[in-house]
C-alpha positions as CSV (number, residue, x, y, z in Angstrom):
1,X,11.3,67.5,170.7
2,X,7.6,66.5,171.0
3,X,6.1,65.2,168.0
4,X,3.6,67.7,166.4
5,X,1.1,66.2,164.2
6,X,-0.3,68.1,161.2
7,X,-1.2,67.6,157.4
8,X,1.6,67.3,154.8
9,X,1.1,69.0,151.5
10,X,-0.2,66.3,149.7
11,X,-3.3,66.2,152.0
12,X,-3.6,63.0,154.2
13,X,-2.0,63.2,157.9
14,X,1.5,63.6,157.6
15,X,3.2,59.8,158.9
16,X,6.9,60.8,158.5
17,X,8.6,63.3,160.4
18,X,10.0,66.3,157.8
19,X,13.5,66.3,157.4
20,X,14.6,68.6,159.6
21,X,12.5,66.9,162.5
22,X,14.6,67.3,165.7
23,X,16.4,70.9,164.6
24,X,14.8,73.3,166.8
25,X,15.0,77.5,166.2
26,X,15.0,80.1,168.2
27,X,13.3,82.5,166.5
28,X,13.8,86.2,167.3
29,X,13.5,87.7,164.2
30,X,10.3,90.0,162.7
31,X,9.0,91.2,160.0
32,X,9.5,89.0,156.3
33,X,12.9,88.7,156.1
34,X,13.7,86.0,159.1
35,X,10.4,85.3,159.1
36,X,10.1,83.7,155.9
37,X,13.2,81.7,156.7
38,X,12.1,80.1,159.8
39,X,8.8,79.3,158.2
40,X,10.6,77.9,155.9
41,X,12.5,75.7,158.1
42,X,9.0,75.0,160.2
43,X,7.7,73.5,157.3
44,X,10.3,71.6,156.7
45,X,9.8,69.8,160.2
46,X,12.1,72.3,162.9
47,X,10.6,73.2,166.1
48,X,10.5,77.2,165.8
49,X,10.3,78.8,169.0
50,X,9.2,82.6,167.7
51,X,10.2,85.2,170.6
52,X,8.1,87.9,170.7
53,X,7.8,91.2,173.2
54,X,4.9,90.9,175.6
55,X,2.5,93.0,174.7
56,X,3.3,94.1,171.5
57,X,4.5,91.3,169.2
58,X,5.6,91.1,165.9
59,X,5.7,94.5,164.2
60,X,3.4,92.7,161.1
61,X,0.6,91.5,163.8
62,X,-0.6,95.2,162.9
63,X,-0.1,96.1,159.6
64,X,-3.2,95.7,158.5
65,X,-6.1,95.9,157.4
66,X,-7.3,92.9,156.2
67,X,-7.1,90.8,159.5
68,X,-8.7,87.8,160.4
69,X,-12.2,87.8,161.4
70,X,-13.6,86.0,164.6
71,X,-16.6,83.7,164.6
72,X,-18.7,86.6,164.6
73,X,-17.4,88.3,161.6
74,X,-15.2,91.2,163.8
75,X,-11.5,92.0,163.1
76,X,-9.2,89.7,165.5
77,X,-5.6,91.5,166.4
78,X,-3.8,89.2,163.7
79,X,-3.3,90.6,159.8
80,X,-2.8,89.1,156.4
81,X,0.3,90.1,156.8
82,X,1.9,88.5,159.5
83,X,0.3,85.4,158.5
84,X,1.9,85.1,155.1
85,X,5.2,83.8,157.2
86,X,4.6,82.9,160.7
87,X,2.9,78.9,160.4
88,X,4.8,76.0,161.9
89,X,5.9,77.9,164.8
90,X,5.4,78.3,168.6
91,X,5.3,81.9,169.9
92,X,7.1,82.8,173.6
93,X,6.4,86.2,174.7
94,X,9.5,87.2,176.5
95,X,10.9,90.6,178.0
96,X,14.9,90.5,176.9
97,X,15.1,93.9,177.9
98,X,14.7,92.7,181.4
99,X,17.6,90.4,182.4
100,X,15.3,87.3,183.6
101,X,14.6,87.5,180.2
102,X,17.8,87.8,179.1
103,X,18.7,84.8,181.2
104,X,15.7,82.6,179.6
105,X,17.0,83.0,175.8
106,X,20.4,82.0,176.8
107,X,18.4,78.7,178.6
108,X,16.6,78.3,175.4
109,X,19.1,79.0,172.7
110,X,21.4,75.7,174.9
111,X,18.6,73.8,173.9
112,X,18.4,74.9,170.1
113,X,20.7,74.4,167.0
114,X,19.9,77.4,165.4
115,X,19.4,81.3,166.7
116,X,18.3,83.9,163.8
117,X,17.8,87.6,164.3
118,X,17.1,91.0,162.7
119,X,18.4,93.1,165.1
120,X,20.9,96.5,163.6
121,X,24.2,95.6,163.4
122,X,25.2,95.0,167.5
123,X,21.8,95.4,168.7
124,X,22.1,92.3,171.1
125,X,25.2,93.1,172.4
126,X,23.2,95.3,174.7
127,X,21.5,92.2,175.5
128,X,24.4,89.9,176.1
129,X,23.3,87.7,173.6
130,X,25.0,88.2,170.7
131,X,27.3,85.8,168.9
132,X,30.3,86.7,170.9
133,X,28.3,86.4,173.9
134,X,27.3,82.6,173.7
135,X,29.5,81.5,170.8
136,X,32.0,80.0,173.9
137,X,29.0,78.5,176.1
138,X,27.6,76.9,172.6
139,X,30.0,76.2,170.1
140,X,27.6,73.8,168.1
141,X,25.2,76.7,167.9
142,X,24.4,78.1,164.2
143,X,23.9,81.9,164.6
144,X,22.3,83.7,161.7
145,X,22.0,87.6,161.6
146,X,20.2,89.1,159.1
147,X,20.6,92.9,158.9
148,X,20.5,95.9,155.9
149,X,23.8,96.2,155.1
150,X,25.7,93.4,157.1
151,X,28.0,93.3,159.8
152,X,30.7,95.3,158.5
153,X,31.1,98.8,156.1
154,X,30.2,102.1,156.0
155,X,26.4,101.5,156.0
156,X,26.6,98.5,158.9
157,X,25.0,101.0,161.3
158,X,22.4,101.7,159.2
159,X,18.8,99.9,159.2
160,X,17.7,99.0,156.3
161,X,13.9,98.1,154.6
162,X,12.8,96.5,151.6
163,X,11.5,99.4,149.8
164,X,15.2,101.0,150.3
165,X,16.9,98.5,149.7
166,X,14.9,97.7,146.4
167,X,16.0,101.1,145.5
168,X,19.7,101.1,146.3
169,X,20.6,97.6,145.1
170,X,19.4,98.7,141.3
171,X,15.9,96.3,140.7
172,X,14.0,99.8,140.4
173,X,16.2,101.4,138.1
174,X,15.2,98.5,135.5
175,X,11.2,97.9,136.5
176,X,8.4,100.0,135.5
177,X,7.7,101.9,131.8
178,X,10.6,103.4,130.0
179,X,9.6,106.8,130.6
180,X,7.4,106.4,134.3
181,X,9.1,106.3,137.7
182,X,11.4,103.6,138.7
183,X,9.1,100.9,140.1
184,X,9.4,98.6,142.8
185,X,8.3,94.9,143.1
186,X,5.0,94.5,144.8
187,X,5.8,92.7,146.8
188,X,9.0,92.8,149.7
189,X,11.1,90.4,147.7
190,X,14.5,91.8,148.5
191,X,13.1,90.5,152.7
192,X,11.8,87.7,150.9
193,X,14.7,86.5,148.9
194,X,17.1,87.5,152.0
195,X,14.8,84.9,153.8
196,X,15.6,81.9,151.6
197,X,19.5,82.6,151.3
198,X,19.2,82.5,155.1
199,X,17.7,79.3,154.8
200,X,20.6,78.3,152.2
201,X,22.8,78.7,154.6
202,X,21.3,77.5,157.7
203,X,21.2,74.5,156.3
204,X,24.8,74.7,155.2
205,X,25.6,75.2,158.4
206,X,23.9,72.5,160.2
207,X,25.8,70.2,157.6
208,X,28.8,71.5,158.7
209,X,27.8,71.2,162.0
210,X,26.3,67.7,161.9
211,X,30.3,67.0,160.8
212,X,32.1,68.5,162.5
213,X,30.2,69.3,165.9
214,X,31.1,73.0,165.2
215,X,28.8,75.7,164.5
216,X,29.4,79.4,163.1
217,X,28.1,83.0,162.3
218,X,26.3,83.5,158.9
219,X,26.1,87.5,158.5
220,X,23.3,88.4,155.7
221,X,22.6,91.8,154.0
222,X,19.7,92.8,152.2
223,X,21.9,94.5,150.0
224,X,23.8,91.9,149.5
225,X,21.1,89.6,148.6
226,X,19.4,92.2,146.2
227,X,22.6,93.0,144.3
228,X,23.0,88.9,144.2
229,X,19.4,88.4,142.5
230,X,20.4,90.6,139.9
231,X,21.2,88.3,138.5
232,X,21.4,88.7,134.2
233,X,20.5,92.0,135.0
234,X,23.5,92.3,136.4
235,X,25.5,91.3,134.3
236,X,24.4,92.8,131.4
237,X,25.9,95.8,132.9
238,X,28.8,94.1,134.1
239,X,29.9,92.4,130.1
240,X,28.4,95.7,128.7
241,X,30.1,98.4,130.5
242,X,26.1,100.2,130.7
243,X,22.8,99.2,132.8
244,X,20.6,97.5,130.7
245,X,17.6,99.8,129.8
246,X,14.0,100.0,132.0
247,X,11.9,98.1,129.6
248,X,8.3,98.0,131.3
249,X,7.1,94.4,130.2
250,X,9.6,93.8,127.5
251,X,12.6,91.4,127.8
252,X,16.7,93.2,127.0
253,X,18.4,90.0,125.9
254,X,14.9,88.2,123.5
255,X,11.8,89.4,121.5
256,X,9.1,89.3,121.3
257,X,8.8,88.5,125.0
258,X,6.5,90.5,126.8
259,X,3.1,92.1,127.6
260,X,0.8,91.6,123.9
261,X,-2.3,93.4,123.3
262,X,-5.6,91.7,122.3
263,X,-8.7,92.6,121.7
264,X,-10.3,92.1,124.8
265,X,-7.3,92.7,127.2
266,X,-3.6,91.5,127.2
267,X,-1.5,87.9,127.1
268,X,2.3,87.2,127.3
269,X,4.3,85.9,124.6
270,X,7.5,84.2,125.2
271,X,9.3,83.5,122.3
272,X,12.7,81.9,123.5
273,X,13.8,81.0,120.2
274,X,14.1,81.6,116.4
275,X,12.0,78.0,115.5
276,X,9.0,79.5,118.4
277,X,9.1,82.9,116.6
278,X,8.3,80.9,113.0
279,X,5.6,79.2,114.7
280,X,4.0,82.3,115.7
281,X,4.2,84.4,113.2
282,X,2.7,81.2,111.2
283,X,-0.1,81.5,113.8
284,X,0.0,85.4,113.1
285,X,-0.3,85.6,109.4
286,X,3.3,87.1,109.6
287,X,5.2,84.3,107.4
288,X,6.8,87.0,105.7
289,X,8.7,88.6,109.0
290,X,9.9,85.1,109.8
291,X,11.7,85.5,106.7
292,X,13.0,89.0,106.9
293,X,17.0,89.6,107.6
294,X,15.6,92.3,110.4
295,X,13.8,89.6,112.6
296,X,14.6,86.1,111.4
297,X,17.4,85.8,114.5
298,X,16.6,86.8,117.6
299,X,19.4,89.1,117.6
300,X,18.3,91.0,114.6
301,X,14.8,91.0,116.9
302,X,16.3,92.8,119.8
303,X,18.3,95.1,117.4
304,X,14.6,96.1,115.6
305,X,12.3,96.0,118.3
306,X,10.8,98.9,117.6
307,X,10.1,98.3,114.1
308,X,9.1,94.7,114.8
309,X,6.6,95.2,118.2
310,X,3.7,97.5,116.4
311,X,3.7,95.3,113.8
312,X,2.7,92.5,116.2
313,X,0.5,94.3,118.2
314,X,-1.6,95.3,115.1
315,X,-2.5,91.6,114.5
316,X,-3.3,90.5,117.7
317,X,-4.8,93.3,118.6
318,X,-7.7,92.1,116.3
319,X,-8.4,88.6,118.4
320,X,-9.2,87.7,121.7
321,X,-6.9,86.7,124.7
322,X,-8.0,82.9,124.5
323,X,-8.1,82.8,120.7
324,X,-4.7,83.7,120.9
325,X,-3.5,81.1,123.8
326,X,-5.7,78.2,122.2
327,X,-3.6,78.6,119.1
328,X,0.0,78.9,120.5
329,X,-0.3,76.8,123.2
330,X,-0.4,73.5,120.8
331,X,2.4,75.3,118.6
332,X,4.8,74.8,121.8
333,X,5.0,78.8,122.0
334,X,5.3,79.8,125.4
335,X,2.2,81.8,126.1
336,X,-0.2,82.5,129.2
337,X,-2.7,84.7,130.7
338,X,-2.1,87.6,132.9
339,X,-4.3,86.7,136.2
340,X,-5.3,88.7,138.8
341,X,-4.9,87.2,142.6
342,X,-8.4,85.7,142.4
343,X,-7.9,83.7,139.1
344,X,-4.4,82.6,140.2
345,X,-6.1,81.0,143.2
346,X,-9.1,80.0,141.1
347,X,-6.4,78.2,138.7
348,X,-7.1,74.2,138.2
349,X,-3.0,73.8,138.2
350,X,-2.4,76.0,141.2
351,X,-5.2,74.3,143.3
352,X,-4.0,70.7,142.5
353,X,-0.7,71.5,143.3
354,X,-1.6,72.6,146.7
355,X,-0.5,76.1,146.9
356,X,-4.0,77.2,149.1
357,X,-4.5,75.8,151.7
358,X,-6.5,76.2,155.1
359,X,-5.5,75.7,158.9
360,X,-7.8,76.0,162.1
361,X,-6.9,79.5,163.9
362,X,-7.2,79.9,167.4
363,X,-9.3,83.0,167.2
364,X,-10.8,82.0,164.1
365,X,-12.4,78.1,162.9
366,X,-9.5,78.9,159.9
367,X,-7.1,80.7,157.8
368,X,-6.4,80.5,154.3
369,X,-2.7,80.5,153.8
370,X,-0.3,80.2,150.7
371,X,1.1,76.2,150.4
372,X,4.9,75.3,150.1
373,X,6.0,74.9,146.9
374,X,8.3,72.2,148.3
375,X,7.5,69.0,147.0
376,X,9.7,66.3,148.4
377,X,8.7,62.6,147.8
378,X,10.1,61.1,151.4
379,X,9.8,63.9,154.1
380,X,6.9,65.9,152.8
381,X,6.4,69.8,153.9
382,X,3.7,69.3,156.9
383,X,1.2,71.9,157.8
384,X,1.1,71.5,161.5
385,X,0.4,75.0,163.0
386,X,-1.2,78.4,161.8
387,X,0.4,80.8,162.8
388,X,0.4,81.8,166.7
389,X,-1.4,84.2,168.6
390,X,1.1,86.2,170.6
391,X,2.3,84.2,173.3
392,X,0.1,81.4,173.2
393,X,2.9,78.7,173.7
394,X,4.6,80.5,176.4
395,X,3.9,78.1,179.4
396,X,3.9,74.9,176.9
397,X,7.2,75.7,175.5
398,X,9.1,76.6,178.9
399,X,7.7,73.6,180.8
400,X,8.5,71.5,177.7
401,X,11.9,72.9,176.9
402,X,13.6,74.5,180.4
403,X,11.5,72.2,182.9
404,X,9.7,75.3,184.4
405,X,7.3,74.2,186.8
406,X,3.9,76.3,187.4
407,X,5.4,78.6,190.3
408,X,8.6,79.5,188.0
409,X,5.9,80.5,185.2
410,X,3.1,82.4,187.4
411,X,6.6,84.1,189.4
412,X,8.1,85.2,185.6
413,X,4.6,86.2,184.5
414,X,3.8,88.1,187.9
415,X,7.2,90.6,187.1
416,X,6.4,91.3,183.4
417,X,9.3,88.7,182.4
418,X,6.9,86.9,180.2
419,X,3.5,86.4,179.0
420,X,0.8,83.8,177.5
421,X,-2.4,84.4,175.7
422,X,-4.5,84.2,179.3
423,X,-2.9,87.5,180.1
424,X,-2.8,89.7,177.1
């Protein structure tokens, strides 16, 4: 694989290869769920080769507005959106409906260690690339598919979305207000989460592999991974015999942990423990609740929440947010502000730790992205790529990686097979 220079996270030039620095990943997978895997695994050091359809691209290239703006302040074809998880890779625009196409990701998944895709259940069978199909050509190769509902059951057929599957694997039935709607997360963190057990087992995988020379099929749901990050949730209802109930900002298992009131606004206060609910109410001027039977145990707390939360809310309710976070702070009572996106980006902890950062574009002088939260002291995460215009590694990567000569290219680009940036 060719050496890609690039920034690591701490900021100077990057000196050490990442750690998974000769893995290369063919990438045909949209969206956020195999996405955010392979960025992951980009980051990390693997060569991603993203595939995309000529003309058209990743499905996220349009869902926008906001999209990048140009040197002259116009909208470019690129969103927000699809930027959030597309660095570190290389983007091939190929046709695999044709079957030159076809033809070219069996080349390029010999040459790769891992293949991900999002495709229904069976939907490169059509192709002649799915598992079955090259598992006996490549039995080293790791081949992750990530679908709705997974490769087998009565919903396999199905395809499945975040939103859905937020609904169907139980996290709305226990977010939002007691008496609003079910709510769902804002963000698509059942494609998100998905993403990182896929890149849990990848690298399982590659372990195995790397041992035994033999690779396998890893077969992830989004339903499976919801009901999964349930977590406590979870199994609250599974010890209890009943789902736990919708609590808006409140906690089911400890109180007072939630959403307070102040008077210019609201804080959170995270008592985790009996000594931190003595400190506070200290703080408070509520000595006297840290003494009664009805809220001296957090156990007593969760049995009289009811009684117990107004009589909170009409203390702090008289002081201001920072008042209230300068005095528990240095008590060890867990405690924070509730920021909007431009004062978590604004923060002095979230800037040192490097979680903005900024990359030259090719149709812009540079994105702002979100940094790894990776930290590793020998291989550090390296920034070596925004992410790609559609196509714009076609030529490099099929030269580099199949030994396609100028003819081959111009002759596969004449019939539609595959594209560059030169021609969309």
């Amino acid at each position: 694989m060719a050496t890609q220079t690039g920034v690591d996270a701490g900021g100077p030039a990057a000196a050490r290869p990442g750690p998974l620095a000769g893995v290369r990943v063919l990438d045909l997978s949209r969206i956020l769920a195999g996405p955010t895997c392979t960025q992951i695994l980009g980051d990390l050091g693997a060569d991603v080769l993203k595939i995309e359809k000529p003309g058209e691209g990743d499905d996220t290239r349009k869902w926008g507005p906001p999209f990048v703006k140009d040197t002259d302040g116009a909208d470019t074809t690129e969103s927000a959106y699809y930027l959030c998880a597309n660095r570190n890779k290389r983007s091939v625009a190929i046709d695999i409906a044709q079957p030159d196409g076809q033809a070219l990701i069996r080349r390029l998944a010999a040459e790769c260690d891992v293949l991900i895709e999002n495709f229904k259940a069976g939907g490169l069978k059509r192709y002649g690339l799915a598992y079955d199909d090259l598992k006996a050509e490549l039995p080293s190769l790791v081949y992750c598919s990530i679908t709705g509902f997974g490769q087998d059951g009565p919903y396999a057929p199905r395809a499945g979305y975040d939103f859905m599957i937020q609904g169907m694997g139980g996290i709305m039935s226990i977010t939002g207000e007691p008496e609003g709607e079910p709510m769902k997360v804002a963000v698509g963190i059942a494609d998100v989460m998905t993403g990182m057990y896929a890149c849990t087992a990848i690298l399982a995988a590659l372990r195995h592999r790397d041992a035994s020379g033999q690779g396998q099929y890893i077969d992830l749901a989004l339903l499976d991974c919801q009901v999964s990050w349930l977590i406590n949730a979870g199994l609250y209802h599974l010890t209890a015999g009943v789902p736990p109930p919708r609590l808006g900002n409140a906690h089911p298992n400890i109180v007072p942990y939630q959403v307070i009131p102040a008077s210019d606004g609201y804080f959170i206060l995270a008592v985790g423990n009996d000594t931190q609910f003595r400190k506070f109410c200290q703080l408070a001027g509520l000595t006297h609740l840290a003494h009664d039977p009805d809220y001296a145990t957090n156990a007593a707390r969760v049995a009289n929440r009811d009684k117990l939360m107004p009589l909170i809310a009409m203390v702090t309710r008289t002081r201001a947010k920072a008042d209230w976070l300068g005095g528990l702070e240095p008590l060890g009572v867990p405690c924070g502000p509730v920021n909007d996106l431009r004062q978590v980006f604004d923060d002095p902890q979230v800037a040192h730790r490097g979680m903005r950062i900024s990359l030259p574009h090719a149709l812009a002088p540079s994105v702002d992205l979100i940094g790894s939260p990776l930290k590793l002291s020998e291989t550090p995460v390296a920034y070596r790529q925004a992410p790609p215009v559609l196509g714009e590694h076609t030529d490099a990567v099929l030269a580099e990686v199949l030994g396609l000569d100028a003819a081959a290219l111009a002759d596969l680009r004449g019939r539609g097979v595959i594209a560059g940036r030169e021609t969309d």
